[in-house]
DSSP file (Angstrom, degrees, kcal/mol; ACC not computed):
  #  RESIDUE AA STRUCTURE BP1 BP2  ACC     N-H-->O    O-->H-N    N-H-->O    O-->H-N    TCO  KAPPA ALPHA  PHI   PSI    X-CA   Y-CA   Z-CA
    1    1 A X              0   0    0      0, 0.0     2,-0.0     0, 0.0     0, 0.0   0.000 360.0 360.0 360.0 132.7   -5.6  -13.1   21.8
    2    2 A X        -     0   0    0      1,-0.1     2,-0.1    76,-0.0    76,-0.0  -0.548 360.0 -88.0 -83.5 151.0   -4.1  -14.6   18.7
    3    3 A X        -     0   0    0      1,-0.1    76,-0.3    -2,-0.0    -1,-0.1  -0.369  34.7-125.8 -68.7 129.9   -0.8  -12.7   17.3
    4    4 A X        -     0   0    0     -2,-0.1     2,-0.8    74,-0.1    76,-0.3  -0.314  21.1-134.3 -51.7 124.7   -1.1   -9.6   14.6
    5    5 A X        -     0   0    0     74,-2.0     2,-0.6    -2,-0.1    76,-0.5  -0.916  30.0-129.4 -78.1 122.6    0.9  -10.3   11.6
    6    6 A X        -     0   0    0     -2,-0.8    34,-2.9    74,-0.2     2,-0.2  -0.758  27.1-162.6 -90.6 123.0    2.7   -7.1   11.1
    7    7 A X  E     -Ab  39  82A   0     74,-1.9    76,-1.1    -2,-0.6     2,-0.3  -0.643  23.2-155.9-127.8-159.0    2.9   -5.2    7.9
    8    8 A X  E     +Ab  38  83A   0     30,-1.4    30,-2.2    -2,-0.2     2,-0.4  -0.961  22.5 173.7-132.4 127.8    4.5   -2.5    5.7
    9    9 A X  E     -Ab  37  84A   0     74,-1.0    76,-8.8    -2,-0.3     2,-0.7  -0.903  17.5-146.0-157.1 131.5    2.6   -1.0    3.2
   10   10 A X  E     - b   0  85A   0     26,-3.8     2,-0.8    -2,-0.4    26,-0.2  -0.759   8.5-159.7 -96.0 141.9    3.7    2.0    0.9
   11   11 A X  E     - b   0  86A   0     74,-2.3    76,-2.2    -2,-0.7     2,-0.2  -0.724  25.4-165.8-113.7  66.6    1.5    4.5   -0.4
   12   12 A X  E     + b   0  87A   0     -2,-0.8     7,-1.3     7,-0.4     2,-0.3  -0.539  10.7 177.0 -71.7 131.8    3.7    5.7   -3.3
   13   13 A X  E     +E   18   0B   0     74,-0.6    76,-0.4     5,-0.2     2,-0.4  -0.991  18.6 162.2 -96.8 134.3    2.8    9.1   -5.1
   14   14 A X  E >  S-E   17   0B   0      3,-2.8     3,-0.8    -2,-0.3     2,-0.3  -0.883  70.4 -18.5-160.4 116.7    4.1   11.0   -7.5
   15   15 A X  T 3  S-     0   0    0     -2,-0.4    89,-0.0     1,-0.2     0, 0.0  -0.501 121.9 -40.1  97.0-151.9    2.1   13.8   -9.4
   16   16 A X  T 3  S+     0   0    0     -2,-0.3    89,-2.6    -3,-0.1     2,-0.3   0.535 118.0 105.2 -84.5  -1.7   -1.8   13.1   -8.9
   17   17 A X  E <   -EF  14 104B   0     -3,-0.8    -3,-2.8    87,-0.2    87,-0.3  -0.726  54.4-156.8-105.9 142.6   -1.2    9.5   -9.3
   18   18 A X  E     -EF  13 103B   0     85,-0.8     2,-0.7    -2,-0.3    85,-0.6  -0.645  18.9-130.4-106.5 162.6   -1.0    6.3   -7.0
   19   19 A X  E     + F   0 102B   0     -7,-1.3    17,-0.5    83,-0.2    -7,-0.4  -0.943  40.9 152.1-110.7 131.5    0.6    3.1   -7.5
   20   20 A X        -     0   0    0     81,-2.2    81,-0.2    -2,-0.7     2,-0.2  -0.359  15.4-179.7-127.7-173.2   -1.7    0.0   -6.9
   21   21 A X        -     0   0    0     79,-0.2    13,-0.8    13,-0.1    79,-0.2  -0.677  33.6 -78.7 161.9 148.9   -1.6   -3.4   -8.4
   22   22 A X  B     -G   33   0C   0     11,-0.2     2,-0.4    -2,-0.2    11,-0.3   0.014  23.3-142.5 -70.4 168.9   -4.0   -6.7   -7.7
   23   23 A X        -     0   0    0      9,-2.1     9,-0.3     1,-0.1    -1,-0.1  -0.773  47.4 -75.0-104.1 146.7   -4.2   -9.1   -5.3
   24   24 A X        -     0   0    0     -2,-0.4     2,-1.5     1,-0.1     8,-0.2  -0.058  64.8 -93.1 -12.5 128.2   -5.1  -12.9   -6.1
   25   25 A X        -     0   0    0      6,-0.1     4,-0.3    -3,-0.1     6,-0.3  -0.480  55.6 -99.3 -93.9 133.4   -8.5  -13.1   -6.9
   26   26 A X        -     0   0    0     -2,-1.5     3,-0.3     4,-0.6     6,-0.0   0.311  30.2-101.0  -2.2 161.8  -10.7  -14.1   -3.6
   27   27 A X  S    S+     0   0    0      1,-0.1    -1,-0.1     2,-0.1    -2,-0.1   0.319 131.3  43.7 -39.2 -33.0  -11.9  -17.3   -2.5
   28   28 A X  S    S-     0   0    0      2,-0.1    -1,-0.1     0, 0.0    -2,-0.1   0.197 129.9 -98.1-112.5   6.6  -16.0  -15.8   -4.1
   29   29 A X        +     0   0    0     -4,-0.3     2,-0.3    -3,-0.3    -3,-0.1   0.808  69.9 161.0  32.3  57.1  -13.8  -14.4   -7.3
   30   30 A X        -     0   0    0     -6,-0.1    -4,-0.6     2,-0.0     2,-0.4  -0.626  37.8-145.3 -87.6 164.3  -13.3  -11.0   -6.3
   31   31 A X        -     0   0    0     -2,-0.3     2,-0.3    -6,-0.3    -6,-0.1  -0.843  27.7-172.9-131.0 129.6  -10.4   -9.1   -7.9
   32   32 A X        -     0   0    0     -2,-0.4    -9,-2.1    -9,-0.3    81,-0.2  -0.937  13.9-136.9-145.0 138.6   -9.4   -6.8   -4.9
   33   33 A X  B     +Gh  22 113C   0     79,-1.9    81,-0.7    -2,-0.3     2,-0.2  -0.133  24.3 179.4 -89.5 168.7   -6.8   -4.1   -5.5
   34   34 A X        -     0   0    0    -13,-0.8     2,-0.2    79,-0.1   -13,-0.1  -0.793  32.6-122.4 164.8 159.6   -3.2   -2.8   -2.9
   35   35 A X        -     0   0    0     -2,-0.2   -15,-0.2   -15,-0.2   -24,-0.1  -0.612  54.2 -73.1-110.3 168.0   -0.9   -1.0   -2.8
   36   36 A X  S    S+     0   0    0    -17,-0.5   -26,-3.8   -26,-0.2     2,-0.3  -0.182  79.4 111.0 -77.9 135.3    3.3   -2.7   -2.4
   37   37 A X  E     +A    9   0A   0     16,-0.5     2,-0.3   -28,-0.2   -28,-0.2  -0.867  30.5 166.4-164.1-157.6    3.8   -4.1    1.2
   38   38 A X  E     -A    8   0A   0    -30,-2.2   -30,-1.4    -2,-0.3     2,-0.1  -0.896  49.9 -26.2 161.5-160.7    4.2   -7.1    2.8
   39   39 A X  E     -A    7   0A   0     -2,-0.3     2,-0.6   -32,-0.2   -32,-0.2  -0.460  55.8-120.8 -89.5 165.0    5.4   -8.5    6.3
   40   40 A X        -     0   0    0    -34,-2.9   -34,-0.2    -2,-0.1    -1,-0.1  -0.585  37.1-134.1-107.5 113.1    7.7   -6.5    8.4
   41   41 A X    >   -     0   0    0     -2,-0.6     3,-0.7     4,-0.2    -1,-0.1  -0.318  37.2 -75.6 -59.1 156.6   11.1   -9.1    9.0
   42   42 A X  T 3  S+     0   0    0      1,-0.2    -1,-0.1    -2,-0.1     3,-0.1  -0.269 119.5  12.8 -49.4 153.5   12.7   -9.5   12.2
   43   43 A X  T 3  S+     0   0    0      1,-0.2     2,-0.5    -3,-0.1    -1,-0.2   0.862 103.5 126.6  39.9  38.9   14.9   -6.5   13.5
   44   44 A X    <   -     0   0    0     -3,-0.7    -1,-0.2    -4,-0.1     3,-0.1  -0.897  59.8-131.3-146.7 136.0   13.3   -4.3   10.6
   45   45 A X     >  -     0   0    0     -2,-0.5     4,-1.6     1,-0.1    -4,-0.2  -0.024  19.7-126.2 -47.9 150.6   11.6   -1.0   10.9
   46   46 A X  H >> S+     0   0    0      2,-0.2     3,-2.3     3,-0.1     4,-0.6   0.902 122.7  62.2 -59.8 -83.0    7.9   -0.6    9.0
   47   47 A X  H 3> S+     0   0    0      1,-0.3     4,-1.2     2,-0.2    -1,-0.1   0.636 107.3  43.8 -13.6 -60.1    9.9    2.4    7.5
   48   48 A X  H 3> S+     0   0    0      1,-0.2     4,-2.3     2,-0.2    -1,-0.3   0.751 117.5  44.8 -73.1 -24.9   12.3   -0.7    6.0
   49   49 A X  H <X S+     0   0    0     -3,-2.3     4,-2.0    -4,-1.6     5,-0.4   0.995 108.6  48.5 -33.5 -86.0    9.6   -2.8    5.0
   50   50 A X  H  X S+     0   0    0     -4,-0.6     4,-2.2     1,-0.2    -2,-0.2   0.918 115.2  47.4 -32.7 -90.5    7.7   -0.8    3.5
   51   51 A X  H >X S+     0   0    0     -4,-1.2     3,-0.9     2,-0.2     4,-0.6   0.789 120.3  42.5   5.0 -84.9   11.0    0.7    1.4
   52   52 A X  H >X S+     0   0    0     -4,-2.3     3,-4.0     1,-0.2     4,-1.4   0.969 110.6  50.2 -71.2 -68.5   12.1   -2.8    0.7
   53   53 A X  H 3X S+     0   0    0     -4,-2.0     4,-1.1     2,-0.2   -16,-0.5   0.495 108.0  53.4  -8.9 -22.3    8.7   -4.5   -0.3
   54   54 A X  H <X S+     0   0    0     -4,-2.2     4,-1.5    -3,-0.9     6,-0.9   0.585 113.9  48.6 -96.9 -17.0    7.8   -1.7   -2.8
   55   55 A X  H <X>S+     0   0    0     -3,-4.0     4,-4.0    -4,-0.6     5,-0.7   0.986 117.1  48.0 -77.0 -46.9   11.6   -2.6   -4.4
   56   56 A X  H  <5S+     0   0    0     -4,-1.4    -1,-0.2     1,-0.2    -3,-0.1   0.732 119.9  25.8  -0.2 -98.5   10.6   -5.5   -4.3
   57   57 A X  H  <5S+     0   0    0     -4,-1.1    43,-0.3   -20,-0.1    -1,-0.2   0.483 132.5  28.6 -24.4 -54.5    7.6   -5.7   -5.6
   58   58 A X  H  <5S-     0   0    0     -4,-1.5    39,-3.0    -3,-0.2    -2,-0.2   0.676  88.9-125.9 -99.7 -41.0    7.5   -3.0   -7.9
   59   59 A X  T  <5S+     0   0    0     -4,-4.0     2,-0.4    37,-0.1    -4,-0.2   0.764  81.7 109.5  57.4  32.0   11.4   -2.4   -9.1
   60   60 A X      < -     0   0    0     -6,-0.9     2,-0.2    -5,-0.7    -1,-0.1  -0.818  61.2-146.1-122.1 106.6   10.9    1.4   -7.9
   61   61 A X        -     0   0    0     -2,-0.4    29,-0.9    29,-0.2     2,-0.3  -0.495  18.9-152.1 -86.1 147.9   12.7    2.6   -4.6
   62   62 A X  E     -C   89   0A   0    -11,-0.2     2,-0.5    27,-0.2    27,-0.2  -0.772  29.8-135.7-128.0 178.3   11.4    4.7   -2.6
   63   63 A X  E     -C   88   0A   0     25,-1.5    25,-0.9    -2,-0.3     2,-0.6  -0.944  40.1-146.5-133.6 114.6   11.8    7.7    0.1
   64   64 A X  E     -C   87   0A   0     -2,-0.5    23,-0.2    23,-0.2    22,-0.1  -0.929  20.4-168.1-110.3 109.1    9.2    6.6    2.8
   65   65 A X        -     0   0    0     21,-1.7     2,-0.1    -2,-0.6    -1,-0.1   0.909  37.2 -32.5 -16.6-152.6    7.4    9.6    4.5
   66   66 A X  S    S-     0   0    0      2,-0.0     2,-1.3     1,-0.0    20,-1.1  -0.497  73.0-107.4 -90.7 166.2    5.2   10.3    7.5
   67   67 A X        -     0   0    0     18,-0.2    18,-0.2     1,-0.2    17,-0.1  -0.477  22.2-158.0-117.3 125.7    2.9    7.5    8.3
   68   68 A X        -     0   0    0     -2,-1.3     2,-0.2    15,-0.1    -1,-0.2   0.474  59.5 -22.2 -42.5 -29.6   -0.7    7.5    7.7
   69   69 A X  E     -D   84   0A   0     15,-0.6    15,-2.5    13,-0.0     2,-0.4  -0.807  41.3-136.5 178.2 135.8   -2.4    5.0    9.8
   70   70 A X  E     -D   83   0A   0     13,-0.2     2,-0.5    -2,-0.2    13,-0.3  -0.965  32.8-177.0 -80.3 101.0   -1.9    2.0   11.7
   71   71 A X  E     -D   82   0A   0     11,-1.7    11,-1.9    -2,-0.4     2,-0.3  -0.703  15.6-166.3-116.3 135.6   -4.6   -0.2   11.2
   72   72 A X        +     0   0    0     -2,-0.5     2,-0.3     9,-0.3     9,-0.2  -0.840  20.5 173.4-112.0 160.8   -5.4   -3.7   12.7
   73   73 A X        -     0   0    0      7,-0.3     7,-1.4    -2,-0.3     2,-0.1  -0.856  31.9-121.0-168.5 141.6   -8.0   -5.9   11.2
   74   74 A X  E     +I   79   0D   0     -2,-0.3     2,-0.3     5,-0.2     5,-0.2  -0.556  29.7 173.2 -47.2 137.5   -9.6   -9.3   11.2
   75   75 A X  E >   -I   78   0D   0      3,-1.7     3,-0.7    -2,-0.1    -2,-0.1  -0.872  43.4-115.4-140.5 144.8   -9.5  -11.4    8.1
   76   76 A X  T 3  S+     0   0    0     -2,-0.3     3,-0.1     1,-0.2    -2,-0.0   0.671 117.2  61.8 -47.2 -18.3  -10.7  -15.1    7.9
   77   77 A X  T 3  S-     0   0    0      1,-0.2     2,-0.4    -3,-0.0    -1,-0.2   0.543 126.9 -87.6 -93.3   2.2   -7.1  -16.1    7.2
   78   78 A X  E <   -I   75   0D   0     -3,-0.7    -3,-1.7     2,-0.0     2,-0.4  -0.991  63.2 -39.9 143.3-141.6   -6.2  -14.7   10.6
   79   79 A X  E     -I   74   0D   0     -2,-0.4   -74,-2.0   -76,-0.3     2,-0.3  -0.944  46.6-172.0-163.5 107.5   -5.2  -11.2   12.0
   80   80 A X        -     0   0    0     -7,-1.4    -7,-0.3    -2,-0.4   -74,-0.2  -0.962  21.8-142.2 -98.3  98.9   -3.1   -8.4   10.7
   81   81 A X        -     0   0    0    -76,-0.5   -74,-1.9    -2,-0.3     2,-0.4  -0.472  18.9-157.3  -1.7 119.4   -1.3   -4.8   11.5
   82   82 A X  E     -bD   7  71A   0    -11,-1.9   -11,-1.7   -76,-0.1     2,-0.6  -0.991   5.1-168.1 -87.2 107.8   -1.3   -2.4    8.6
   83   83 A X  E     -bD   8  70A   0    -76,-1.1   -74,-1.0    -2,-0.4     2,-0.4  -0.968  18.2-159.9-104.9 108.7    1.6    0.2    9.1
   84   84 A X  E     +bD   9  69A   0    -15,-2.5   -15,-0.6    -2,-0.6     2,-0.2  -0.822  14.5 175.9 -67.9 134.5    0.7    2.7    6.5
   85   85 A X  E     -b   10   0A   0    -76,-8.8   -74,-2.3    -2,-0.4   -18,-0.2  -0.946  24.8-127.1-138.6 143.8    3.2    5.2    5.1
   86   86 A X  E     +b   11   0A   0    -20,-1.1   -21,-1.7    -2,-0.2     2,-0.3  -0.350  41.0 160.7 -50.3 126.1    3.4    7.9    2.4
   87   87 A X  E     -bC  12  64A   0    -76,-2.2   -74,-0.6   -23,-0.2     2,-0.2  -0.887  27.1-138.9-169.8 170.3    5.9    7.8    0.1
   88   88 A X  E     - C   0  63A   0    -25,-0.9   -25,-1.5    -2,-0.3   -74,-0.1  -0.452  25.4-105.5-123.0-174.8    7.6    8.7   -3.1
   89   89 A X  E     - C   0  62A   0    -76,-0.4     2,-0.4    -2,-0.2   -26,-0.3  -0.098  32.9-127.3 -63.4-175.4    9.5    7.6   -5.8
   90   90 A X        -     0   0    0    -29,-0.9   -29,-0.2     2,-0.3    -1,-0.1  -0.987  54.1 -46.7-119.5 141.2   13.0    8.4   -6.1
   91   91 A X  S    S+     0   0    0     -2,-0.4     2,-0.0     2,-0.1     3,-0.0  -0.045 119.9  30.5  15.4  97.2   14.4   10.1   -9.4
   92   92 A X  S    S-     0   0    0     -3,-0.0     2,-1.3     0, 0.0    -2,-0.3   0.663  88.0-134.9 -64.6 140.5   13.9    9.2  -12.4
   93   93 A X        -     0   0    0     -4,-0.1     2,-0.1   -33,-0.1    -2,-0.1  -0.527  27.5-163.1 -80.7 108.0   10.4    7.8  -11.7
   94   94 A X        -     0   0    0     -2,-1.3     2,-0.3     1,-0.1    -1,-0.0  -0.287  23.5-103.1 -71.9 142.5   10.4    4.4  -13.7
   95   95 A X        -     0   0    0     -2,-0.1    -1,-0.1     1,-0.1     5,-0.1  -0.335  48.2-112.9 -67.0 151.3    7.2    2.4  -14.6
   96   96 A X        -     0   0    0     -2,-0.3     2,-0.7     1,-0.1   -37,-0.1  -0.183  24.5 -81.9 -62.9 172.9    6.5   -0.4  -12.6
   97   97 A X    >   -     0   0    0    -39,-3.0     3,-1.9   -40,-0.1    -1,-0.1  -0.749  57.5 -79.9-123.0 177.1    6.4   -3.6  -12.7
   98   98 A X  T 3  S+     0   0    0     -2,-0.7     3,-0.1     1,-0.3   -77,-0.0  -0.142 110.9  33.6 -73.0 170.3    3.9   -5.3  -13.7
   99   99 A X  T 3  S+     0   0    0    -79,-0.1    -1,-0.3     1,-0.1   -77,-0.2  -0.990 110.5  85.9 -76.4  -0.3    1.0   -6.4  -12.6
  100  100 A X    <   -     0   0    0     -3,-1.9     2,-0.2   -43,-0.3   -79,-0.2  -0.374  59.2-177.9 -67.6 151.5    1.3   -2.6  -10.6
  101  101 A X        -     0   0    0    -81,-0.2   -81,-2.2    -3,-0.1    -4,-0.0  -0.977  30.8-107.1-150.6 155.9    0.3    0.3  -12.2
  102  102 A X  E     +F   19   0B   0     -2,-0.2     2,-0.4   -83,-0.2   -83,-0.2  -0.309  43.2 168.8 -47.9 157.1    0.0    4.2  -11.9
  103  103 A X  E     -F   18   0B   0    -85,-0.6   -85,-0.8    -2,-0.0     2,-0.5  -0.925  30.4-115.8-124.8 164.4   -3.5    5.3  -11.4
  104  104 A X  E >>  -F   17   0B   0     -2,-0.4     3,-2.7   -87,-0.3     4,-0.9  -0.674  17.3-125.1-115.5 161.8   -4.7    8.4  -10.5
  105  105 A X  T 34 S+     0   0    0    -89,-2.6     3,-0.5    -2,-0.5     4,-0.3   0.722 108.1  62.0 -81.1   3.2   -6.4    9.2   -7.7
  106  106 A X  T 34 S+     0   0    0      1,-0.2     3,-0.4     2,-0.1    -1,-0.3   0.831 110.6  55.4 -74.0 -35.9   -9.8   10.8   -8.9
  107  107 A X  T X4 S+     0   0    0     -3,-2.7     3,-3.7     1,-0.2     4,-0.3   0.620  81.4 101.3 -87.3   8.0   -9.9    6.7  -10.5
  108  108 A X  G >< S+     0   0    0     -4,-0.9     3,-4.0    -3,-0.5    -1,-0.2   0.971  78.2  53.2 -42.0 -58.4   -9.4    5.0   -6.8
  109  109 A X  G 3  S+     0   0    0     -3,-0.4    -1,-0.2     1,-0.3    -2,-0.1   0.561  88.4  67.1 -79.9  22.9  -12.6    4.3   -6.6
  110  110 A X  G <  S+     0   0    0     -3,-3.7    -1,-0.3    -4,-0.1     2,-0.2   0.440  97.6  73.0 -90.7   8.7  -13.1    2.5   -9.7
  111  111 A X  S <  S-     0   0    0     -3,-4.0     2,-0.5    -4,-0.3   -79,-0.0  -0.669  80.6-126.3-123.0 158.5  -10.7   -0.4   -8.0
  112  112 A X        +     0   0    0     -2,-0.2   -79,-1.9   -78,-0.0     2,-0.2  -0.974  35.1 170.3-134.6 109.2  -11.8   -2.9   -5.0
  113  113 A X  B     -h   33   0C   0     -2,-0.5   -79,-0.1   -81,-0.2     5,-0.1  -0.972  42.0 -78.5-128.0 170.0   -9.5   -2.9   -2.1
  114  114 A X    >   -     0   0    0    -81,-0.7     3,-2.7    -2,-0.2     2,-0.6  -0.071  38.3-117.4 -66.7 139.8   -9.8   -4.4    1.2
  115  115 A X  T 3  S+     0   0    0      1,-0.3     3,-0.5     2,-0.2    -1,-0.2   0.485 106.1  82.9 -66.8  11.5  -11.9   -2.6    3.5
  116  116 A X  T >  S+     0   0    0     -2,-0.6     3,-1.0     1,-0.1    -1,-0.3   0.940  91.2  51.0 -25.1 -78.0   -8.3   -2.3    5.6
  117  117 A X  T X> S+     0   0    0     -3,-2.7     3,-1.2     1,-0.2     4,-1.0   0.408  75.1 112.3 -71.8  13.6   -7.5    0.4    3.5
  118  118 A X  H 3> S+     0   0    0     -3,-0.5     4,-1.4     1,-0.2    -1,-0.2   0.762  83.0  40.6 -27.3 -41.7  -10.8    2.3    4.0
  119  119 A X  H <> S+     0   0    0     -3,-1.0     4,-0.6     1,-0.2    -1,-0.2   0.802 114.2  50.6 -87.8 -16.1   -9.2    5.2    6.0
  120  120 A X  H <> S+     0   0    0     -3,-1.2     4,-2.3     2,-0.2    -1,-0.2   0.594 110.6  48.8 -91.1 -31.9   -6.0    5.6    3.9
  121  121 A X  H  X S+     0   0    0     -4,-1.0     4,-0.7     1,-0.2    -2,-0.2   0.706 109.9  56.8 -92.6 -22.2   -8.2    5.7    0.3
  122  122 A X  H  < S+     0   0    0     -4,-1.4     4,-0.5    -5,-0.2     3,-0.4   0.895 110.7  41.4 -86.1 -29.5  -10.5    8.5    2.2
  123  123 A X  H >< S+     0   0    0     -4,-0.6     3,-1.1     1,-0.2     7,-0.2   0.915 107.3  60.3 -67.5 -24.7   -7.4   10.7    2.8
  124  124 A X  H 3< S+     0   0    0     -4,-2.3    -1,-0.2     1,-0.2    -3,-0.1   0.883 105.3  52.5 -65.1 -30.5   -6.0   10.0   -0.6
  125  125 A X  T 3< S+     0   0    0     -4,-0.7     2,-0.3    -3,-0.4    -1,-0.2   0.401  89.8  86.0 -91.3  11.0   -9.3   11.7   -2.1
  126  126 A X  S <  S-     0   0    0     -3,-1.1     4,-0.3    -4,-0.5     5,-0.2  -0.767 101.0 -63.2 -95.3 167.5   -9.1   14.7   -0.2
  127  127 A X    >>  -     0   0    0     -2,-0.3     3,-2.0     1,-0.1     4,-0.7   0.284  48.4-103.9 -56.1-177.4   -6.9   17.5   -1.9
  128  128 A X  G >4 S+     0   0    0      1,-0.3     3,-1.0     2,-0.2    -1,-0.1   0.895 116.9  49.6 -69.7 -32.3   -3.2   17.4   -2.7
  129  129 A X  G 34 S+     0   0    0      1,-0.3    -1,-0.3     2,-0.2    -2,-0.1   0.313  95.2  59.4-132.3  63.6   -2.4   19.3   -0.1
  130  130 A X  G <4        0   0    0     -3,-2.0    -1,-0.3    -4,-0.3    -2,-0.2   0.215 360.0 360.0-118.7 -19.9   -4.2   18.1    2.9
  131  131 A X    <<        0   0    0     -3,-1.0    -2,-0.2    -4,-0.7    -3,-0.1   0.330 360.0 360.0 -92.0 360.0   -2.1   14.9    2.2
């Protein structure tokens, strides 16, 4: 069985709104949407990933939550873990940077992401405080 890449991927919220940002566009030139993550170093939690990958990314720290899902998936470039986790900004909430942006979450589904995050993007659209 060929090895999972494991990653960290934060699901920052704050108010009704999520922070997303685009991927490359595809190999067929699809524009596909995600939220900040990337792969989980040696000796480091998903909790630390996640954390550090959204600072990263983003220039926002965060306070990483419970976690939503683990998810595995297939991709043509090989075969991944998804460690989802909630989490939020810390104090004062800064804009990102770019290309990430706020959105809010009644507009998710005006955005294309990879059908990974199917199960994470239906919990985000049930109410605030089922989440």
């Amino acid at each position: 069985m060929p090895r999972c890449t494991e990653i960290a991927v934060a699901v920052v919220r704050h108010e009704r709104r999520v922070l997303i940002g685009p991927r490359p566009v595809d190999d067929e030139g699809h524009e596909r949407w995600e939220f900040p993550g990337g792969k989980i170093e040696p000796d480091e939690s998903p909790e630390d990933a996640a954390a550090r990958e959204c600072l990263e990314e983003t220039g926002i720290a965060i306070d990483v939550g419970k976690r939503y899902a683990i998810v595995e998936h297939e991709y043509p470039t090989g075969r991944v873990r998804l460690h989802f986790f909630d989490a939020a900004p810390r104090a004062p909430v800064p804009q990102p940077r770019g290309p990430f942006r706020w959105v809010d979450r009644s507009a998710l589904d005006e955005y294309a992401f990879l059908e990974a995050n199917a199960a994470v993007l239906r919990q985000l659209k049930l109410p605030e405080t089922t989440v």
